[in-house]
VEXBA-818444 format. One record per residue (C-alpha): x, y, z. Coordinates in Angstrom, 3 decimals. Each point is the difference from the previous one (the first is absolute). Layout:
! VEXBA-818444
NODE         u         v         w
NODE         X         Y         Z
...
This chain:
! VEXBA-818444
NODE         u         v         w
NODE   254.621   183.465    97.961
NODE    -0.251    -1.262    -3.192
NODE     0.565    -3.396     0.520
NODE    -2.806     0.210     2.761
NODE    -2.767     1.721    -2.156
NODE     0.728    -3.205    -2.240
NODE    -0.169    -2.969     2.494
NODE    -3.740     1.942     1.552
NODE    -0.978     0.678    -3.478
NODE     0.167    -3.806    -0.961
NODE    -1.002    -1.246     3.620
NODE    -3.112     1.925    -0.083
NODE    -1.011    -0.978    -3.470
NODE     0.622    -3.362     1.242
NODE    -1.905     0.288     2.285
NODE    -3.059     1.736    -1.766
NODE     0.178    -2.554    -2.182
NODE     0.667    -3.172     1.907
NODE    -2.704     0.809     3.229
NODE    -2.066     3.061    -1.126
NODE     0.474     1.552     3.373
NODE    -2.784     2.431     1.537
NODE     1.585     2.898     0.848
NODE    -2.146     2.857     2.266
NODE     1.071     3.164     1.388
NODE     3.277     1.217    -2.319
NODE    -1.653     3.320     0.302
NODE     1.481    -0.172     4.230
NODE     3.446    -0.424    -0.970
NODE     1.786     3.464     0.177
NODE     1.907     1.281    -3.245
NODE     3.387     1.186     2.050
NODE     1.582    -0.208     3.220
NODE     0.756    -2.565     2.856
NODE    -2.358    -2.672     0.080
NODE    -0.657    -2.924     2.135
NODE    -1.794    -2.963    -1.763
NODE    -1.793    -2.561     2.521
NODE    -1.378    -3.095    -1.362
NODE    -1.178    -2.924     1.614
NODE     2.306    -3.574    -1.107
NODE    -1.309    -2.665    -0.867
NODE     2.387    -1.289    -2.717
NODE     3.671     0.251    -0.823
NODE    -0.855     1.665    -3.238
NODE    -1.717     2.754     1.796
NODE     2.612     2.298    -0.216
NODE     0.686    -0.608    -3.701
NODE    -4.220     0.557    -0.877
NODE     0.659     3.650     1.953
NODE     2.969     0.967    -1.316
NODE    -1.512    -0.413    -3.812
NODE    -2.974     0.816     0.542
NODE     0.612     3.122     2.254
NODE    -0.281     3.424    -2.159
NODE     3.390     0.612     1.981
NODE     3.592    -1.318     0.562
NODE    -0.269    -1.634     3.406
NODE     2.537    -1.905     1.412
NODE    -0.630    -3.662     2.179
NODE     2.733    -1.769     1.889
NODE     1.102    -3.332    -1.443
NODE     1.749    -3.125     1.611
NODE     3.580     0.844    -1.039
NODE     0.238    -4.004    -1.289
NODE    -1.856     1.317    -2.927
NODE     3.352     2.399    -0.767
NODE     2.296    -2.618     0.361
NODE    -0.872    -2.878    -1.807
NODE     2.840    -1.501    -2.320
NODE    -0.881    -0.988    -3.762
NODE    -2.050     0.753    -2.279
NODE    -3.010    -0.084     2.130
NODE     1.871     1.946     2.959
NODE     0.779     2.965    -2.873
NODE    -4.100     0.194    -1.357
NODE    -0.910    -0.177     3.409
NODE     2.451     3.050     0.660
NODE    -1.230     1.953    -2.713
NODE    -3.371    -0.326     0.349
NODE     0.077     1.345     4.050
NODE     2.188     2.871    -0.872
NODE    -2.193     0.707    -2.840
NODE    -3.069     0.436     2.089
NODE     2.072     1.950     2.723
NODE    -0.161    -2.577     2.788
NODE     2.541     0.443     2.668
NODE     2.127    -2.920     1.440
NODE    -0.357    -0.980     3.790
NODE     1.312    -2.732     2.380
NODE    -3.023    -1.276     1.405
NODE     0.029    -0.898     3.974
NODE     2.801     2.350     0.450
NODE    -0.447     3.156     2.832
NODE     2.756     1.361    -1.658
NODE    -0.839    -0.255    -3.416
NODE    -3.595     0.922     0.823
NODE     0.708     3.175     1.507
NODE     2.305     1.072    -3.110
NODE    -2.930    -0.643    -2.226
NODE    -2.478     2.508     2.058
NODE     2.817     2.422    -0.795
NODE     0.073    -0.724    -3.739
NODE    -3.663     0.412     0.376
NODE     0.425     3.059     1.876
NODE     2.586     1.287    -2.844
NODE    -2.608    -0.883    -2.839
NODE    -2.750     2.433     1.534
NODE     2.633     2.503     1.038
NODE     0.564    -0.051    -3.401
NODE    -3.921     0.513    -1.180
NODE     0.388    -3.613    -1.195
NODE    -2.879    -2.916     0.483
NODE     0.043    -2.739     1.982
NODE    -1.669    -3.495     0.646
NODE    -0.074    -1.195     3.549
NODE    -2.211    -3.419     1.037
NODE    -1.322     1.138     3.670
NODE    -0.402    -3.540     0.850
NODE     3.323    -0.851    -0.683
NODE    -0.209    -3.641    -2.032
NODE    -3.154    -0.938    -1.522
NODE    -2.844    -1.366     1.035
NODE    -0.594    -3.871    -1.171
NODE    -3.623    -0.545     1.831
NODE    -1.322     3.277    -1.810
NODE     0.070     1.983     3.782
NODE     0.671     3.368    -0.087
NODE     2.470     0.261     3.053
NODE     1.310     2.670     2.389
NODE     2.025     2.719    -1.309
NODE     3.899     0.474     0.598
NODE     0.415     3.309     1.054
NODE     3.101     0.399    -2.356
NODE    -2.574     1.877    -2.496
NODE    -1.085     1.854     2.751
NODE     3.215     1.612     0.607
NODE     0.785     0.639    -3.320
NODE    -3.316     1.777    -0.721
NODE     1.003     2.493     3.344
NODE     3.488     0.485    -0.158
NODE    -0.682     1.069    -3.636
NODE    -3.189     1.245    -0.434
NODE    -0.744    -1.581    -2.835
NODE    -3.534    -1.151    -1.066
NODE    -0.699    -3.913     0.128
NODE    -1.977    -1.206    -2.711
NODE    -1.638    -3.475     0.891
NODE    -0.569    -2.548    -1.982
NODE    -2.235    -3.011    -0.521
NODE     0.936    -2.754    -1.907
NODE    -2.729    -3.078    -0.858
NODE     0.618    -3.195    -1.236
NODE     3.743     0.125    -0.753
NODE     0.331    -3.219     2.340
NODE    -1.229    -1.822    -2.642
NODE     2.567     0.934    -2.221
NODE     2.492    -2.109     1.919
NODE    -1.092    -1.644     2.633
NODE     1.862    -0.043     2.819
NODE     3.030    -3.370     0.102
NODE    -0.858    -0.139    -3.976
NODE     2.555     1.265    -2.835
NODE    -1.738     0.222    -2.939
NODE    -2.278     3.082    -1.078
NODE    -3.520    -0.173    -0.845
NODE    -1.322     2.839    -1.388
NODE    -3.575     1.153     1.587
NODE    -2.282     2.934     0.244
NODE     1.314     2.099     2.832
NODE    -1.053     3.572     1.651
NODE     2.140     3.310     0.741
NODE    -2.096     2.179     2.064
NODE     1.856     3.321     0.941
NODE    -1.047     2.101     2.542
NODE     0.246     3.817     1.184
NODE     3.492     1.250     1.007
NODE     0.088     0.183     4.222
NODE     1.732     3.084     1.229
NODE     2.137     0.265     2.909
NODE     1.429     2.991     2.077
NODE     3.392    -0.522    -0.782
NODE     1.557    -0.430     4.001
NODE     3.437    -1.037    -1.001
NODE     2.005    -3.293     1.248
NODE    -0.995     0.996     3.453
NODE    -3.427    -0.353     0.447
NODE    -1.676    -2.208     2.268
NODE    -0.449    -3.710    -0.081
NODE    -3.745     0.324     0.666
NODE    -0.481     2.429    -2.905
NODE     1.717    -2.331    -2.334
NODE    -2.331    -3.142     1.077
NODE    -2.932     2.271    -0.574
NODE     1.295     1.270    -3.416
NODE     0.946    -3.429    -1.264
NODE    -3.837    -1.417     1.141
NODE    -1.361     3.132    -1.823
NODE     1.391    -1.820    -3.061
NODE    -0.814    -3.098     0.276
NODE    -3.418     1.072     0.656
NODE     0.055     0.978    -3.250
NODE     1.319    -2.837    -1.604
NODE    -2.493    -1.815     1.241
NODE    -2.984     1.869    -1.046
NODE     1.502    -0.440    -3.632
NODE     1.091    -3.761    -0.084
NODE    -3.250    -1.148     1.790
NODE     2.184    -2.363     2.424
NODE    -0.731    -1.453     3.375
NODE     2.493     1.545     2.958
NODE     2.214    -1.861     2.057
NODE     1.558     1.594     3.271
NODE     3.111    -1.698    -0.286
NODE     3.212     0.568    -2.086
NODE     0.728    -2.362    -2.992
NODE     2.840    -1.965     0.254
NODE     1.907    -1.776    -2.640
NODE    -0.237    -3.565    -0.460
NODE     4.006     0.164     1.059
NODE    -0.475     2.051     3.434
């Protein structure tokens, strides 16, 4: 724990300092118990501005590369996602992803935070697309509010198919937990589409973005 109060500690004052982030709504996020953060992606380092700037510990997947890597490099890079309390996954794996709904699942069970993308990978036209009903079924089986999320600008931090960082004014809008009835793994698949538009509803209304119908897909699908 004390190794991850450091690493947020210095991200966020990075961060402060670096893009002078606008940051609405901290009053919303709850104080204790299971809680399901929602944001919309439009930047790799989305998960990073949440997890420092977030009040709370809440915990994102992360490309399990970024655990991995060899050197010097592959250590910092190590460090700093275990730090924030990012969770390695396989990515494009049905066996991998169905593992990580569990360590999800475990998390809340466990009156821990977490950070799920209901689109799945992030936008790179600025679209706000259809929701994966993975959130959805977390936010039912558990009961746990959703707290959605807006984020502004942060694709200008890195552009998408660029490496480099360039620091820029960006917005965190947070909006009013969502409550649930708490149905168990069993409920129905309608009731989870309807719960996981319910959401992105509200995502919407904070982030300002147009709608798409469709599912984002990676540039790799």
């Amino acid at each position: 724990m004390g190794v991850y109060w450091l690493t947020r500690r210095s991200t966020r004052g990075l961060i402060a300092g670096m893009c002078r982030p606008t940051i609405e709504g901290l009053e919303n996020v709850p104080e204790a118990g299971p809680l399901i953060v929602a944001p919309n992606h439009l930047s790799f380092l989305d998960s990073v501005l949440v997890q420092a700037l977030m009040p709370r510990r809440v915990a994102f997947f992360a490309k399990a590369e970024y655990f991995t890597g060899k050197g010097i490099k592959g250590a910092a890079m190590r460090s700093f996602f275990e730090g924030v309390g990012s969770i390695p996954v396989e990515r494009g794996q049905q066996a991998a992803s169905v593992a990580a709904l569990k360590t999800l699942l475990e998390i809340l069970q466990d009156d821990g935070g977490i950070g799920i993308y209901p689109e799945g990978t992030r936008s790179r036209d600025g679209l706000l697309y259809r929701g994966r009903t993975g959130v959805g079924w977390l936010a039912l089986t558990t009961g746990a509010p959703v707290l959605p999320v807006g984020l502004i600008g942060t694709e200008n931090l890195q552009p998408a198919g660029k490496k480099g960082i360039k620091p820029q004014h960006f917005t965190m809008r947070i909006g009013k937990p969502l409550s649930f009835p708490k149905m168990g793994p069993d409920h129905s698949l309608p009731e989870r589409r309807r719960t996981t538009d319910a959401i992105m509803d509200a995502i919407a209304e904070l982030s300002g973005q147009e709608r798409s119908s469709s599912y984002n897909q990676s540039p790799s699908a």
